[in-house]
C-alpha positions in Angstrom: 167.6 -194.5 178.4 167.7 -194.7 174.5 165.3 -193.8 171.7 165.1 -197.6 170.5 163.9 -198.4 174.0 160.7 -195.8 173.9 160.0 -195.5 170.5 156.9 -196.7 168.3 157.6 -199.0 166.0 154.9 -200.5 163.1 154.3 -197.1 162.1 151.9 -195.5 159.4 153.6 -194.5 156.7 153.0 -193.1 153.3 154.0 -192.7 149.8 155.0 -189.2 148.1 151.9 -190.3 145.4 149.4 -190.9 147.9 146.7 -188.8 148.2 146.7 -186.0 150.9 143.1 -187.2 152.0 144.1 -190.7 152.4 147.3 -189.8 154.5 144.6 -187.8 156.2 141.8 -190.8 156.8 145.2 -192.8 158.2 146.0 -189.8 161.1 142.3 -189.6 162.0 141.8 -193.2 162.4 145.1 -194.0 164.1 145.4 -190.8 166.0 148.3 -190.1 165.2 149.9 -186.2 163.7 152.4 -186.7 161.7 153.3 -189.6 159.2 156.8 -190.5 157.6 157.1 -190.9 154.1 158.6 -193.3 152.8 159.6 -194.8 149.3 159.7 -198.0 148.1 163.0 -199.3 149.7 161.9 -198.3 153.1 164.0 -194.5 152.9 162.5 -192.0 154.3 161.5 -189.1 152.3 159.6 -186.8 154.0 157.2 -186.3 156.9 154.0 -185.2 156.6 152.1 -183.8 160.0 148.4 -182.3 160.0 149.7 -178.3 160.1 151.2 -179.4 156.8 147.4 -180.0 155.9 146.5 -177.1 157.0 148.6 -174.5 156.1 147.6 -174.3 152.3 144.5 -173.0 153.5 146.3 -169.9 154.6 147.7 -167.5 151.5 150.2 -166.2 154.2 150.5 -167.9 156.9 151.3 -166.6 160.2 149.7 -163.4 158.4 145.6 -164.3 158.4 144.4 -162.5 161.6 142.3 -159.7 160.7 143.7 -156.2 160.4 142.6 -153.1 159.0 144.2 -153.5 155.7 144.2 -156.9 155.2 141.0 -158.9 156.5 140.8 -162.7 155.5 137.2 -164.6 154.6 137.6 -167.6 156.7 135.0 -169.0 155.0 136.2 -168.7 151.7 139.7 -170.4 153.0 137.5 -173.5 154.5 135.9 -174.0 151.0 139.8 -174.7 149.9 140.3 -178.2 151.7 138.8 -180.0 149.6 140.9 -178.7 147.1 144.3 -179.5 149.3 142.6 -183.4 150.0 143.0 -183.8 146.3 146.5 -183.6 146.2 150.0 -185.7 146.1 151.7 -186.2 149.7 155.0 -184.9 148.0 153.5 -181.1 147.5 153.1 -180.4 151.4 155.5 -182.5 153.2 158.9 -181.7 154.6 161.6 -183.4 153.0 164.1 -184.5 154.8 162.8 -184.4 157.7 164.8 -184.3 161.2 165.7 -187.8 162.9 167.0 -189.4 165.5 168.9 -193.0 165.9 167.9 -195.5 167.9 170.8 -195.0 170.0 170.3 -191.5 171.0 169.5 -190.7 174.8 166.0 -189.7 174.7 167.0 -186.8 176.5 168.3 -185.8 173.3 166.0 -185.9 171.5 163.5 -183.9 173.5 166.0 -181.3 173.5 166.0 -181.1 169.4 162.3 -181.6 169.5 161.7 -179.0 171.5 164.1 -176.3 169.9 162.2 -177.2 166.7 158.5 -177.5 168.6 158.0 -180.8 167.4 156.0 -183.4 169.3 157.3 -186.2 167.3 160.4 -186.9 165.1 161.4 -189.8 162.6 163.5 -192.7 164.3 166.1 -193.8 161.2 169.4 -195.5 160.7 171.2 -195.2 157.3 168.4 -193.3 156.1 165.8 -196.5 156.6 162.7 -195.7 159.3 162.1 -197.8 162.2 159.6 -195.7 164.2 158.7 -192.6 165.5 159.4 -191.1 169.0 156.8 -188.3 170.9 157.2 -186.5 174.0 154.8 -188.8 175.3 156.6 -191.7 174.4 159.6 -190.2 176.4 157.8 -189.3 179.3 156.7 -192.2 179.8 159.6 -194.1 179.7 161.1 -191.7 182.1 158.0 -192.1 184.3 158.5 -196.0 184.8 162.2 -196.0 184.8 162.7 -193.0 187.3 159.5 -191.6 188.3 157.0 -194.7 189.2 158.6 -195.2 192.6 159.3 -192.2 193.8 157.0 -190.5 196.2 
């Protein structure tokens, strides 16, 4: 089975000048946690996912769990997102981003998702998006090609 067969297509996208809170409103309303990024001829950029909306709140990430030398105010870090909403896609997301073509076994592609613990990945050919693939979207294709019958 190939990525083209599973993939979602008629994705959100954005644009490295949109704001980071409307990129934002777009995941929560389409449930979705990561976003290409596209510019105007359709190439993709960059991907933006919600830990990349997050992790400005932390000074050193990774590095914000209390300790006796170096305790964090949580609170003080939540009082920052509204200052992270306010800015431009193109300061927190990854640029060129990791993708797969729509001919790759889906297979594949799990296996370079999960070296790099993604969820999802960018679906592009000659550098132009057409979707986006999850793990869900490949288990399920795996489910009703190989897995709905069996017992």
């Amino acid at each position: 089975m190939l990525v083209q067969e599973v993939m979602s297509t008629g994705v959100v996208t954005a644009f490295p000048t949109d704001s980071v809170r409307s990129v934002v409103i777009k995941m929560l309303s389409r449930h979705c946690g990561a976003v290409p990024v596209i510019d105007e001829h359709q190439n993709l950029i960059g991907l933006v996912a919600l830990r990349d909306v997050m992790l400005p709140l932390f000074p050193n990430f990774g590095d914000y769990i209390h300790d006796n030398v170096h305790s964090r105010d949580f609170t003080e870090m939540e009082e920052g997102y509204p200052d992270i909403l306010r800015k431009k896609i193109e300061s927190i997301m990854s640029k060129n981003p990791l993708t797969v073509a729509p001919n790759t076994p889906i297979l594949e592609a799990a296996s370079f998702m999960g070296r790099k613990h993604f969820r999802r990945i960018p679906v592009a050919e000659n550098g132009k998006l057409l979707g986006m693939i999850s793990i869900g979207d490949i288990n399920r294709g795996l489910f009703f090609q190989r897995g709905f019958l069996a017992q």
